[in-house]
PDB file of N, CA, C and O in Angstrom:
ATOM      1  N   UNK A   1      18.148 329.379 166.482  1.00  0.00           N
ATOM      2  CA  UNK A   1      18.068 328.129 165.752  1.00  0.00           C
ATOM      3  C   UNK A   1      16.795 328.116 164.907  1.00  0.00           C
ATOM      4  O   UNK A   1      15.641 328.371 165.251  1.00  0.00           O
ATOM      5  N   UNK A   2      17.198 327.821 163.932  1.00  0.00           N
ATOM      6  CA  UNK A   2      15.964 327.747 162.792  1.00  0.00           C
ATOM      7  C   UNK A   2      14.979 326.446 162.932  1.00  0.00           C
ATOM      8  O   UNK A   2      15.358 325.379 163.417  1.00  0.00           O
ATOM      9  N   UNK A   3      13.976 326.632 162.554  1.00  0.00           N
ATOM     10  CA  UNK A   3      13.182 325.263 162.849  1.00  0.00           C
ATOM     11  C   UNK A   3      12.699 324.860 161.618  1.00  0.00           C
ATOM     12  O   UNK A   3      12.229 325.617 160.769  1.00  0.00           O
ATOM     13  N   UNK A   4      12.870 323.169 161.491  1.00  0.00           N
ATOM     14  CA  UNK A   4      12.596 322.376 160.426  1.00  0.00           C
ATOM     15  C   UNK A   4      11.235 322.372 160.271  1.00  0.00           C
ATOM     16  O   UNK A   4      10.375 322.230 161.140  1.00  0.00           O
ATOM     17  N   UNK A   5      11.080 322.579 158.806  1.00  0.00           N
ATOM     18  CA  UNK A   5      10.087 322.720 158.157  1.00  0.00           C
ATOM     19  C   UNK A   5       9.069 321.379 157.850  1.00  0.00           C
ATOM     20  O   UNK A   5       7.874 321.138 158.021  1.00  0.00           O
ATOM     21  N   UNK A   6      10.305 320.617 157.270  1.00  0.00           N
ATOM     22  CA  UNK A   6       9.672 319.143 156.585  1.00  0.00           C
ATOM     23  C   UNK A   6      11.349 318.471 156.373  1.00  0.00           C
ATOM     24  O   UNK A   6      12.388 318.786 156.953  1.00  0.00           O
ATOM     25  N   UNK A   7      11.072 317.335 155.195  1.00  0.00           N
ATOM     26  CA  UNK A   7      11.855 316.452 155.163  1.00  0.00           C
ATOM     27  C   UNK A   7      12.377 316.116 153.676  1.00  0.00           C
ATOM     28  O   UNK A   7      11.466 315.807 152.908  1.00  0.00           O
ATOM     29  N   UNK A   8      13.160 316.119 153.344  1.00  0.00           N
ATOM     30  CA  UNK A   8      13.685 316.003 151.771  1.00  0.00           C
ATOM     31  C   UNK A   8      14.025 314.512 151.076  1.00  0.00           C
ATOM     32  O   UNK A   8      14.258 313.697 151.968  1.00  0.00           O
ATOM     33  N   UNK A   9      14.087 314.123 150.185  1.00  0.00           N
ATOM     34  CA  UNK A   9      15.063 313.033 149.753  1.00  0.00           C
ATOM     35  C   UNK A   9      16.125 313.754 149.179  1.00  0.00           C
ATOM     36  O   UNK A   9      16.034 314.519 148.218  1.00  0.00           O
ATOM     37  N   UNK A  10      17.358 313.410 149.955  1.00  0.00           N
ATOM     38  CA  UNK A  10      18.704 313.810 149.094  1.00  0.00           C
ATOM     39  C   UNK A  10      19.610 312.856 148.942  1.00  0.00           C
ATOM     40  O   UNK A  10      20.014 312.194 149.898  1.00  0.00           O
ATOM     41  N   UNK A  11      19.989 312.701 147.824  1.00  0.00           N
ATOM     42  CA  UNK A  11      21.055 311.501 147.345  1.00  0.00           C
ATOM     43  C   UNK A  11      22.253 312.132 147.781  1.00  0.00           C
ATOM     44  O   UNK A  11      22.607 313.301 147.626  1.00  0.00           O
ATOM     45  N   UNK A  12      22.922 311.026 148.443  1.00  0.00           N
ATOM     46  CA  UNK A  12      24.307 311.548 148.964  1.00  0.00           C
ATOM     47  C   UNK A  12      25.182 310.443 148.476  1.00  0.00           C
ATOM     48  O   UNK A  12      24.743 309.338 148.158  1.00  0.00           O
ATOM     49  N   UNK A  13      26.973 310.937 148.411  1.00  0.00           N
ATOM     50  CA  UNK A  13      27.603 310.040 148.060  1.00  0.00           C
ATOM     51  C   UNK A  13      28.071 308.855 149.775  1.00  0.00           C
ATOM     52  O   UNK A  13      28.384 309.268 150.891  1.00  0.00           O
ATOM     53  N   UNK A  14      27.981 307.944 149.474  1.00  0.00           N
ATOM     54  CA  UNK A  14      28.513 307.173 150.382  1.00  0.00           C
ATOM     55  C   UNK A  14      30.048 305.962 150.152  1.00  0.00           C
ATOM     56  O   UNK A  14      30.285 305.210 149.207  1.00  0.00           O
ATOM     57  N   UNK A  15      31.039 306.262 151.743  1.00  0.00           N
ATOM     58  CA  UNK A  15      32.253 305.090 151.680  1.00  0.00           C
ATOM     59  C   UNK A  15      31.107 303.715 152.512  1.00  0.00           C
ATOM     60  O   UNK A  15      30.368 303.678 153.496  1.00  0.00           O
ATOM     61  N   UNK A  16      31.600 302.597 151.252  1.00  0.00           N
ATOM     62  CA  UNK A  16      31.218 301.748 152.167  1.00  0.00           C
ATOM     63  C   UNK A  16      32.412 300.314 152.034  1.00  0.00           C
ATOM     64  O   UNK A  16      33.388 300.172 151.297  1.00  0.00           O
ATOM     65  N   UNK A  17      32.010 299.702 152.747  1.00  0.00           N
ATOM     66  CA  UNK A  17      32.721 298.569 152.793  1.00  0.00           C
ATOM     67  C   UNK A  17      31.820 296.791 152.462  1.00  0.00           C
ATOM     68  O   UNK A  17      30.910 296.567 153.260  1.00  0.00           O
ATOM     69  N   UNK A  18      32.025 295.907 151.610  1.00  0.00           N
ATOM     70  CA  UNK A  18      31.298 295.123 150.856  1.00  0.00           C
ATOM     71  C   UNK A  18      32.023 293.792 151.291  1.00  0.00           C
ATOM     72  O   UNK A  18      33.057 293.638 150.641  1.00  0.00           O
ATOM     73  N   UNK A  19      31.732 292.574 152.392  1.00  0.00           N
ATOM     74  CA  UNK A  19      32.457 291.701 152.241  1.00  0.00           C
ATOM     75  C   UNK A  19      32.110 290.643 151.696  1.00  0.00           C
ATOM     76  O   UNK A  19      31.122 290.855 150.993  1.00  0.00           O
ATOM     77  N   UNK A  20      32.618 289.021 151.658  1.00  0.00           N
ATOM     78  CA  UNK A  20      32.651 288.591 150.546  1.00  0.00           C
ATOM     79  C   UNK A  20      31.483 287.666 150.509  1.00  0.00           C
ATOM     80  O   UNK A  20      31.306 286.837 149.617  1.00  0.00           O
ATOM     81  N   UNK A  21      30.420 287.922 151.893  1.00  0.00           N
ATOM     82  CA  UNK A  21      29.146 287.159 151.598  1.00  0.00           C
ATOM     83  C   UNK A  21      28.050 288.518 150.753  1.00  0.00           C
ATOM     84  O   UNK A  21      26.842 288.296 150.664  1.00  0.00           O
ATOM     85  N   UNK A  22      28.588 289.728 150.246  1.00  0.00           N
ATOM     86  CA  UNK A  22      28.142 290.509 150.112  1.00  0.00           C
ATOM     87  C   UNK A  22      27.489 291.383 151.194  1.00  0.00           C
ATOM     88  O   UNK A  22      26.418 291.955 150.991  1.00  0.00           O
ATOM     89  N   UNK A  23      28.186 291.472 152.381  1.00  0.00           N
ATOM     90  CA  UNK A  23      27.112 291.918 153.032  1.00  0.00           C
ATOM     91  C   UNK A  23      27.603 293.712 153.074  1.00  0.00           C
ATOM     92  O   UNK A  23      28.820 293.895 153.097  1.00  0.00           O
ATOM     93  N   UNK A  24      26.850 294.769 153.081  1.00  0.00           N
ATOM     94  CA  UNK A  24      27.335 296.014 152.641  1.00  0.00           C
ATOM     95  C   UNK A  24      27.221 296.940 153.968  1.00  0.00           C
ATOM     96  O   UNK A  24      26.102 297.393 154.212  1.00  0.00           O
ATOM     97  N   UNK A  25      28.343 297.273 154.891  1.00  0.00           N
ATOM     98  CA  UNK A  25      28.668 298.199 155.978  1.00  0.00           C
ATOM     99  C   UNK A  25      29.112 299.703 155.129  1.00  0.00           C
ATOM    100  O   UNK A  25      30.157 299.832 154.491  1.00  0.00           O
ATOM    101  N   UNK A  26      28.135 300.690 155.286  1.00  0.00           N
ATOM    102  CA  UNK A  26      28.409 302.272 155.332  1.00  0.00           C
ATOM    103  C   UNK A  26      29.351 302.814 155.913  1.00  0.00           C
ATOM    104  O   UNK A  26      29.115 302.663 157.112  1.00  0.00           O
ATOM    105  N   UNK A  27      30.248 303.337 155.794  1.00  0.00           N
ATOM    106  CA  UNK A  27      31.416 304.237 156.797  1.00  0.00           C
ATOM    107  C   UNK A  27      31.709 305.394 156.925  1.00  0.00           C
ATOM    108  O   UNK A  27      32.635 305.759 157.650  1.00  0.00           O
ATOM    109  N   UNK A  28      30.928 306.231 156.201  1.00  0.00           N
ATOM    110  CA  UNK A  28      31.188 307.382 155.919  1.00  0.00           C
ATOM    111  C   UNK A  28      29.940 308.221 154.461  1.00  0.00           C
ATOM    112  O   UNK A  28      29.896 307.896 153.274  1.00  0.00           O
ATOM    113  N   UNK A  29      29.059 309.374 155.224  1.00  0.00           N
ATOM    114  CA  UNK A  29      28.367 309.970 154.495  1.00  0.00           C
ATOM    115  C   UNK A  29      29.454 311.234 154.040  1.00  0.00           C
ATOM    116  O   UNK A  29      30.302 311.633 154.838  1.00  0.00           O
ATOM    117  N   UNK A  30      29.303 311.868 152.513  1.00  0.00           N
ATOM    118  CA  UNK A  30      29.785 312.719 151.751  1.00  0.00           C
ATOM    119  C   UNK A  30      29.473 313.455 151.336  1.00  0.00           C
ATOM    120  O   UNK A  30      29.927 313.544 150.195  1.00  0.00           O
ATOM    121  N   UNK A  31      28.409 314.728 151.781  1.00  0.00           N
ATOM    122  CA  UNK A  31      27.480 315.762 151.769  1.00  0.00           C
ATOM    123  C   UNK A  31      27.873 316.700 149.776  1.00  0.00           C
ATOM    124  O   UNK A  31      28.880 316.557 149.083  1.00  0.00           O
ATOM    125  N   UNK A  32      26.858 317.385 149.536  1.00  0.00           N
ATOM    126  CA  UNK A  32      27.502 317.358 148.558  1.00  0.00           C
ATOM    127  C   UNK A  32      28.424 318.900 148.249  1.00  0.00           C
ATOM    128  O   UNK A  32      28.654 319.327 147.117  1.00  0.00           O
ATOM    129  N   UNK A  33      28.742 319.388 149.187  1.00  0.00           N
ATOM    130  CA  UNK A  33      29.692 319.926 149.780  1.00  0.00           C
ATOM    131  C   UNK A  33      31.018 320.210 149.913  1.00  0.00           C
ATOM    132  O   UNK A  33      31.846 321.113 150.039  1.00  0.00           O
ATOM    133  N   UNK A  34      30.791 318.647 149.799  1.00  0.00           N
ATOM    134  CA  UNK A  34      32.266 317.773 149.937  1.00  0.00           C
ATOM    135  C   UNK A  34      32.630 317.386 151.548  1.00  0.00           C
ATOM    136  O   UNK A  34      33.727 316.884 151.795  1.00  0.00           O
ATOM    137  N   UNK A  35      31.643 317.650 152.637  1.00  0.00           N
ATOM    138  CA  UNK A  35      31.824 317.446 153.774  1.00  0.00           C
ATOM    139  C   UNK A  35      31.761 316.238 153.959  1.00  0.00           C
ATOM    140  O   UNK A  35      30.751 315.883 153.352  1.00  0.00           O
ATOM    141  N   UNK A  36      32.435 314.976 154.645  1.00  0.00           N
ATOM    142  CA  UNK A  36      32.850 313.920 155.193  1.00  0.00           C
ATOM    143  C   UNK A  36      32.724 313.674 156.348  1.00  0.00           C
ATOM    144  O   UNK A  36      33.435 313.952 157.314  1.00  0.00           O
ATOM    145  N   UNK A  37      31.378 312.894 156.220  1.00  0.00           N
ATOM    146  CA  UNK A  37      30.597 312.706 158.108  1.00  0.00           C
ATOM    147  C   UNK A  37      31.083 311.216 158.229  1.00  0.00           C
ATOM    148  O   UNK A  37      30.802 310.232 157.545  1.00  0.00           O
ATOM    149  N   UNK A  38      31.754 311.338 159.121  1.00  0.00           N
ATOM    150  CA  UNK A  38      32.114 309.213 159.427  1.00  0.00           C
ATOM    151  C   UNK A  38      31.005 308.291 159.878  1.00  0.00           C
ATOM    152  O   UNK A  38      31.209 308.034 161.064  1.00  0.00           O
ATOM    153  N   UNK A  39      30.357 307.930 159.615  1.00  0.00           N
ATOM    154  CA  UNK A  39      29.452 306.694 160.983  1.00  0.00           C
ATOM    155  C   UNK A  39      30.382 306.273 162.101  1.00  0.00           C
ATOM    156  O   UNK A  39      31.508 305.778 162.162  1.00  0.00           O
ATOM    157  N   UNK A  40      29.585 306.616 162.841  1.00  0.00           N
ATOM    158  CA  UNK A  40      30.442 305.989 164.207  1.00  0.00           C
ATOM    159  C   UNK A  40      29.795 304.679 164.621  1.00  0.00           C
ATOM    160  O   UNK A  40      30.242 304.034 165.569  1.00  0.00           O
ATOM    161  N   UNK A  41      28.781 304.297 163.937  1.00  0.00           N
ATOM    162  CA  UNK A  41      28.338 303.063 164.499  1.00  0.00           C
ATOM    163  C   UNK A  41      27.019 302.785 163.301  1.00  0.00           C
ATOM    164  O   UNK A  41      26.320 303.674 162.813  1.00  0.00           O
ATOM    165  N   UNK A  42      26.919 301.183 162.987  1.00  0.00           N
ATOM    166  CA  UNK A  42      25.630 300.719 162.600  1.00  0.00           C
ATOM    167  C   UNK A  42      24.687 300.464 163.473  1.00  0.00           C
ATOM    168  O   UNK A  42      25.042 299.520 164.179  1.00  0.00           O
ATOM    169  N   UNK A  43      23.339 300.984 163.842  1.00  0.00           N
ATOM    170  CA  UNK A  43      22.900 300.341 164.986  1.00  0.00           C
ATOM    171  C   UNK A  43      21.872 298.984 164.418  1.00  0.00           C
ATOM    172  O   UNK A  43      21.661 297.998 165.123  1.00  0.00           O
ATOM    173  N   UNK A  44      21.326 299.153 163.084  1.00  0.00           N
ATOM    174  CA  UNK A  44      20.661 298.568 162.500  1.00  0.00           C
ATOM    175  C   UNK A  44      20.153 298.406 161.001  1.00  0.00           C
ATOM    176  O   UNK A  44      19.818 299.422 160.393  1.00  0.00           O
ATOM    177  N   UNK A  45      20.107 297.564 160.586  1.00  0.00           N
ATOM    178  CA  UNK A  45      19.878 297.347 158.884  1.00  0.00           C
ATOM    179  C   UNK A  45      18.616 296.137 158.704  1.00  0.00           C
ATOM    180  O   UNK A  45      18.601 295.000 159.177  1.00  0.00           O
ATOM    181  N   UNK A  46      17.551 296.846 157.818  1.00  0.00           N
ATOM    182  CA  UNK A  46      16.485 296.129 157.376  1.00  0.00           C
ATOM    183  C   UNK A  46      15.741 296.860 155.951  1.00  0.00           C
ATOM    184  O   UNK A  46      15.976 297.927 155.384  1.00  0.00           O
ATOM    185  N   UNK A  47      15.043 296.091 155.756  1.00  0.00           N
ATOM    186  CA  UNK A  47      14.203 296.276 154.216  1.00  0.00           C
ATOM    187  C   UNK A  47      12.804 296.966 155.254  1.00  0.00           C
ATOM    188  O   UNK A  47      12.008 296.457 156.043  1.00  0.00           O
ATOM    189  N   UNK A  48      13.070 298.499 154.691  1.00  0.00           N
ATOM    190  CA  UNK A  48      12.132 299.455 155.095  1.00  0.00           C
ATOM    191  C   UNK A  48      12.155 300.397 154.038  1.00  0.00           C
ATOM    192  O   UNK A  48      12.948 300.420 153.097  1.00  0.00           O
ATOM    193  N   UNK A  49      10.708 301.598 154.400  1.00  0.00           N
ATOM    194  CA  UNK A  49      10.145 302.443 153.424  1.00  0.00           C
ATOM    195  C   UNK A  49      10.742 303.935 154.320  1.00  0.00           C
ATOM    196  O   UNK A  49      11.102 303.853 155.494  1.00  0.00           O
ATOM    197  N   UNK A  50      10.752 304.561 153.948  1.00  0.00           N
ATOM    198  CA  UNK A  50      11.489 306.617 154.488  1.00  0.00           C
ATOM    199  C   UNK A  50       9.941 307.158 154.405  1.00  0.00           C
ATOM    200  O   UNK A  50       9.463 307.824 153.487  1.00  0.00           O
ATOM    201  N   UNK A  51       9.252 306.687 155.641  1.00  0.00           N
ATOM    202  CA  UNK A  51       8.101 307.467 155.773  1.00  0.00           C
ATOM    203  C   UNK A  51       7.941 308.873 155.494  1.00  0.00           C
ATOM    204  O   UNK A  51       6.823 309.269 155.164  1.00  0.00           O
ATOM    205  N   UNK A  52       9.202 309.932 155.608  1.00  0.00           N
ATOM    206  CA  UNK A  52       9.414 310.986 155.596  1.00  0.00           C
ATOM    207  C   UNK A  52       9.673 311.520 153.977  1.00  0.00           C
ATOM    208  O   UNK A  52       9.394 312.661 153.611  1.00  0.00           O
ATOM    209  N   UNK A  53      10.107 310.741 153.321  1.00  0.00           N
ATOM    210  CA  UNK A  53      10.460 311.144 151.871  1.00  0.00           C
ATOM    211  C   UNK A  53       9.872 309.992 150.842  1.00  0.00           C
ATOM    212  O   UNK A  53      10.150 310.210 149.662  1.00  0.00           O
ATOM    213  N   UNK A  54       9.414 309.283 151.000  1.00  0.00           N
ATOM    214  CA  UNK A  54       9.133 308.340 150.112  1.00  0.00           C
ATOM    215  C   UNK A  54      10.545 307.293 149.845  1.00  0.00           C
ATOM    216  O   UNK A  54      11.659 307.453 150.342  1.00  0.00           O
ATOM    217  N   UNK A  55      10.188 306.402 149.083  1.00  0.00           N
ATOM    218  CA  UNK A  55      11.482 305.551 148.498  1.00  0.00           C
ATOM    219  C   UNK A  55      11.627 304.491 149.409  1.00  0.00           C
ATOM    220  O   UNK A  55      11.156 304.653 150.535  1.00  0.00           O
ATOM    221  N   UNK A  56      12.192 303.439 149.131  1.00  0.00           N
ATOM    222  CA  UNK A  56      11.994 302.022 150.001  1.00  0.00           C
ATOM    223  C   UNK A  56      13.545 301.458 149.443  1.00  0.00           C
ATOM    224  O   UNK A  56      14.125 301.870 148.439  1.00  0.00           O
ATOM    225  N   UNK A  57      14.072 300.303 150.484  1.00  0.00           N
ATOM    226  CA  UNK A  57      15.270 299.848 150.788  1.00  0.00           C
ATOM    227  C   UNK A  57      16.065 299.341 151.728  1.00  0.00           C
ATOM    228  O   UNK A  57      15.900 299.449 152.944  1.00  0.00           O
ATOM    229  N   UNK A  58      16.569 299.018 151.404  1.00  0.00           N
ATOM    230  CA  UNK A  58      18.010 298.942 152.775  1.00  0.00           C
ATOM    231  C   UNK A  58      17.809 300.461 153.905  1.00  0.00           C
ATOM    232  O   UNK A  58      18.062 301.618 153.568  1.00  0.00           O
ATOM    233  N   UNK A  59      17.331 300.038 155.166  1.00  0.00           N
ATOM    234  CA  UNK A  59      17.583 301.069 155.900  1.00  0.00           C
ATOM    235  C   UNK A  59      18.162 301.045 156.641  1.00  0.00           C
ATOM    236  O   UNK A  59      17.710 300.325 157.532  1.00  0.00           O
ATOM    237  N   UNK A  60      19.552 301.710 156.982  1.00  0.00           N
ATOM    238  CA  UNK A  60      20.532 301.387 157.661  1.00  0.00           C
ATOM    239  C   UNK A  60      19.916 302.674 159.133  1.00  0.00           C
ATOM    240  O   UNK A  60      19.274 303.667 158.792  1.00  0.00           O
ATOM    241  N   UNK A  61      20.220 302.438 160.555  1.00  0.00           N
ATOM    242  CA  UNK A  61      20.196 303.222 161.523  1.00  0.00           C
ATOM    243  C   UNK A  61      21.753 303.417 161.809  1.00  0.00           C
ATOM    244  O   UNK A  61      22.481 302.554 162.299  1.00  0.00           O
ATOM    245  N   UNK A  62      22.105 304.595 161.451  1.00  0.00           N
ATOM    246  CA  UNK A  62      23.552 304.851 161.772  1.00  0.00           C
ATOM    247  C   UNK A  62      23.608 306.352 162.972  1.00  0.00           C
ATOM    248  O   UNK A  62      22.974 307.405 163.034  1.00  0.00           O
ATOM    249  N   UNK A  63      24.778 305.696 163.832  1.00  0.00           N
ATOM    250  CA  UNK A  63      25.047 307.418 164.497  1.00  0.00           C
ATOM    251  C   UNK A  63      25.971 308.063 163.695  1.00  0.00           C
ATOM    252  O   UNK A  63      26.689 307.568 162.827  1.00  0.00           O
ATOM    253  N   UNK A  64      25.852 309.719 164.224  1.00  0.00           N
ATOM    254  CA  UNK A  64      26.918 310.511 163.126  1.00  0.00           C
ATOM    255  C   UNK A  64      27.435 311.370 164.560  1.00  0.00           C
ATOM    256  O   UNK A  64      26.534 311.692 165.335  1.00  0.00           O
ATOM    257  N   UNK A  65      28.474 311.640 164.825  1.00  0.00           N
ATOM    258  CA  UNK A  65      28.681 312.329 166.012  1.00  0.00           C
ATOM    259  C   UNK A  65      27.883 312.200 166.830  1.00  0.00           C
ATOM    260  O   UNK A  65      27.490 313.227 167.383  1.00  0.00           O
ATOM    261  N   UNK A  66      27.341 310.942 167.225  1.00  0.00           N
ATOM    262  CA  UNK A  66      26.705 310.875 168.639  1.00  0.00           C
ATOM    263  C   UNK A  66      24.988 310.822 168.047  1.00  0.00           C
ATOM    264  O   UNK A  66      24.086 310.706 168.877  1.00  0.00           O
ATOM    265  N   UNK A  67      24.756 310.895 166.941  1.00  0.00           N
ATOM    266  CA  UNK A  67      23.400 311.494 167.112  1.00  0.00           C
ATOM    267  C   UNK A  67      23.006 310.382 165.993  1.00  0.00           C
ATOM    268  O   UNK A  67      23.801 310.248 165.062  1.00  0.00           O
ATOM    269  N   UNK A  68      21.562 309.387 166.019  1.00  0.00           N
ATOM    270  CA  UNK A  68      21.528 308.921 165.438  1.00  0.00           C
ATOM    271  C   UNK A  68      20.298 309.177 164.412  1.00  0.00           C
ATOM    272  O   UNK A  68      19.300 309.880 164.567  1.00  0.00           O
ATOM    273  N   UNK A  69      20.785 308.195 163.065  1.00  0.00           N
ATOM    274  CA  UNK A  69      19.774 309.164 161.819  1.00  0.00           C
ATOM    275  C   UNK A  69      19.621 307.547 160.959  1.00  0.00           C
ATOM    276  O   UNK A  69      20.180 306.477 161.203  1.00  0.00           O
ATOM    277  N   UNK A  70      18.752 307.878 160.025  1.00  0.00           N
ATOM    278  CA  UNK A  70      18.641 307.041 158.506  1.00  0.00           C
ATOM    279  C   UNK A  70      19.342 307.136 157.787  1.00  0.00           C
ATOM    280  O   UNK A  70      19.535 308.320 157.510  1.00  0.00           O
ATOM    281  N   UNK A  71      20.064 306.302 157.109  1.00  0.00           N
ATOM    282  CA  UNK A  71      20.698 306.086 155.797  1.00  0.00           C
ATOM    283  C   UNK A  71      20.169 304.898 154.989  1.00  0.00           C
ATOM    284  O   UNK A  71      20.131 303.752 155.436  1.00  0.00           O
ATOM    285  N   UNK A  72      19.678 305.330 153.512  1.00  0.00           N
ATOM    286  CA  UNK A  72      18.719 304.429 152.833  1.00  0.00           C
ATOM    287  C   UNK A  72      19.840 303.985 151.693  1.00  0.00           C
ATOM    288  O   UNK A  72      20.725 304.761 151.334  1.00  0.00           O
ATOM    289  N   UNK A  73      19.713 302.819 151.237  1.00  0.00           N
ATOM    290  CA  UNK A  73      20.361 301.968 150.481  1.00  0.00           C
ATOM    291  C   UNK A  73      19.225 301.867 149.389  1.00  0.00           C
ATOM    292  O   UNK A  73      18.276 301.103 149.565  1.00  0.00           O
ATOM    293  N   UNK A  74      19.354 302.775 148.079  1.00  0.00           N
ATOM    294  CA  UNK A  74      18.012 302.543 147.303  1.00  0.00           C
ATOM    295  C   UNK A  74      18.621 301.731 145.800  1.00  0.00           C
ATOM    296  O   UNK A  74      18.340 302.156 144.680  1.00  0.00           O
ATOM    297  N   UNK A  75      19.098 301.059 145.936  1.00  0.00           N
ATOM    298  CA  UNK A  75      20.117 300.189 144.786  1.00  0.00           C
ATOM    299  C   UNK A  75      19.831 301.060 143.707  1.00  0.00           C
ATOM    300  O   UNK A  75      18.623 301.236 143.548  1.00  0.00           O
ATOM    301  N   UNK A  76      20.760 301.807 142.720  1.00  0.00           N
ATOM    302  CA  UNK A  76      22.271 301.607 143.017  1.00  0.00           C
ATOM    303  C   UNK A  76      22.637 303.088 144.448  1.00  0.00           C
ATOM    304  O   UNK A  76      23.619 303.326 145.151  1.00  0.00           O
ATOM    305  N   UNK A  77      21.905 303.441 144.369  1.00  0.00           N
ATOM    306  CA  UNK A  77      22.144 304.984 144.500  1.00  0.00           C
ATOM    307  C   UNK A  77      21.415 304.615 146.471  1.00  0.00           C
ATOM    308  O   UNK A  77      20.572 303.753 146.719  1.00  0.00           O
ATOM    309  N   UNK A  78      22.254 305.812 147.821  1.00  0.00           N
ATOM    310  CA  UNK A  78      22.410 305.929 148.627  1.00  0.00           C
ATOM    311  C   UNK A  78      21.323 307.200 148.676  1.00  0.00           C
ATOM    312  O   UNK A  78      21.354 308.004 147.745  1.00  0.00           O
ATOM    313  N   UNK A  79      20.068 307.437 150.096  1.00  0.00           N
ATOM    314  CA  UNK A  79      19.942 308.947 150.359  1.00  0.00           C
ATOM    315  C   UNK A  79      19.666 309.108 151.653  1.00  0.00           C
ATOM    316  O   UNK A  79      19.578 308.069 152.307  1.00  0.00           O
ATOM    317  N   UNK A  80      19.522 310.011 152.144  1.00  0.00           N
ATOM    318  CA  UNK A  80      18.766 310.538 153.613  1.00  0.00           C
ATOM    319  C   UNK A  80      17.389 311.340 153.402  1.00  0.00           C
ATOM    320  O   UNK A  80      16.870 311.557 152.307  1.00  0.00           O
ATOM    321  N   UNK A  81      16.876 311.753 154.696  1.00  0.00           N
ATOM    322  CA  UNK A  81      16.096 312.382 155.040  1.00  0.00           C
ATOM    323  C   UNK A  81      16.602 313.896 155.112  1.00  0.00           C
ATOM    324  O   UNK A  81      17.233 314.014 156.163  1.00  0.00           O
ATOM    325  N   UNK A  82      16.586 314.495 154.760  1.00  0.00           N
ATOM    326  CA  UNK A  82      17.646 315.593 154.888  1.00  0.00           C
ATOM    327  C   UNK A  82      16.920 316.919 155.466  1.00  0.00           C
ATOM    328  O   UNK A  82      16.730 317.648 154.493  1.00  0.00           O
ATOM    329  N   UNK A  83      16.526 317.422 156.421  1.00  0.00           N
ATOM    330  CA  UNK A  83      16.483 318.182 156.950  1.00  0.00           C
ATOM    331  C   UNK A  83      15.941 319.774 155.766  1.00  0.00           C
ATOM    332  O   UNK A  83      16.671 320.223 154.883  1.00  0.00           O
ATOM    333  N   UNK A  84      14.368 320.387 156.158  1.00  0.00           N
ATOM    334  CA  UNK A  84      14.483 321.282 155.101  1.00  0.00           C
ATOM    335  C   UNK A  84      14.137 322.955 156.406  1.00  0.00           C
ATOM    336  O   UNK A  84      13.286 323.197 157.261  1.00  0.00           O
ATOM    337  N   UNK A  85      14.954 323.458 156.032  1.00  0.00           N
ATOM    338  CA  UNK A  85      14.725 324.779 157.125  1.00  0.00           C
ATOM    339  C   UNK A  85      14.363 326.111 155.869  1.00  0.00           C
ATOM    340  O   UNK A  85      14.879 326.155 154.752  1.00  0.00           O
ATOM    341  N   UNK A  86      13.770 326.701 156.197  1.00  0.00           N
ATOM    342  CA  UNK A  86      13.237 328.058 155.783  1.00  0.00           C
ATOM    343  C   UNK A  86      14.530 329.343 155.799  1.00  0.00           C
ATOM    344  O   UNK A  86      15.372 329.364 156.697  1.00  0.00           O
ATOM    345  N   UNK A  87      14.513 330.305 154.731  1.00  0.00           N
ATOM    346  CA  UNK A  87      15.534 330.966 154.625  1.00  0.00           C
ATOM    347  C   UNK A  87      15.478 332.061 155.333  1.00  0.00           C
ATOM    348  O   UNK A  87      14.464 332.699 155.050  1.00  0.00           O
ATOM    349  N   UNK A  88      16.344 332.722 156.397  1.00  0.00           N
ATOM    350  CA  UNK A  88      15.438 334.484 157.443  1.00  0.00           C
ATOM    351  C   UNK A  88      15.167 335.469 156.483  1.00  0.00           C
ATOM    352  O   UNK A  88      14.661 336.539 156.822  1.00  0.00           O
TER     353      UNK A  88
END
């Protein structure tokens, strides 16, 4: 297993769902890949900064298969923290 280096900003595409007090639920991250990670759960949403990458917003705490991570809401545009590993 390779070990993380540091931390990236990467804009990812996101499914979300918008109801009609506006309030905005994530459902699904879209790597750019084309890989399709579901949220399995919101655990939490507030107006916070990505100590790790810079940029401020909507910070959603979502799990992804069990494991839970950041998803930033940076109007208009969605990113993460994205993981940076070194090449062997």
């Amino acid at each position: 297993m390779r070990k993380v280096v540091a931390r990236e900003k990467r804009y990812v595409e996101v499914e979300s769902r918008t109801d009609e007090d506006g309030n905005v639920t994530p459902l699904a991250v879209i790597w750019s890949d084309g890989v399709r990670y579901p949220i399995d759960r919101v655990l939490d949403c507030r107006q916070a900064c990505s100590l790790k990458t810079g940029g401020t917003g909507m910070r959603y705490t979502i799990k992804v298969n069990g494991r839970s991570t950041y998803l930033f809401f940076e109007g208009p545009r969605w990113f993460v923290e994205a993981k940076v590993v070194p090449m062997p």
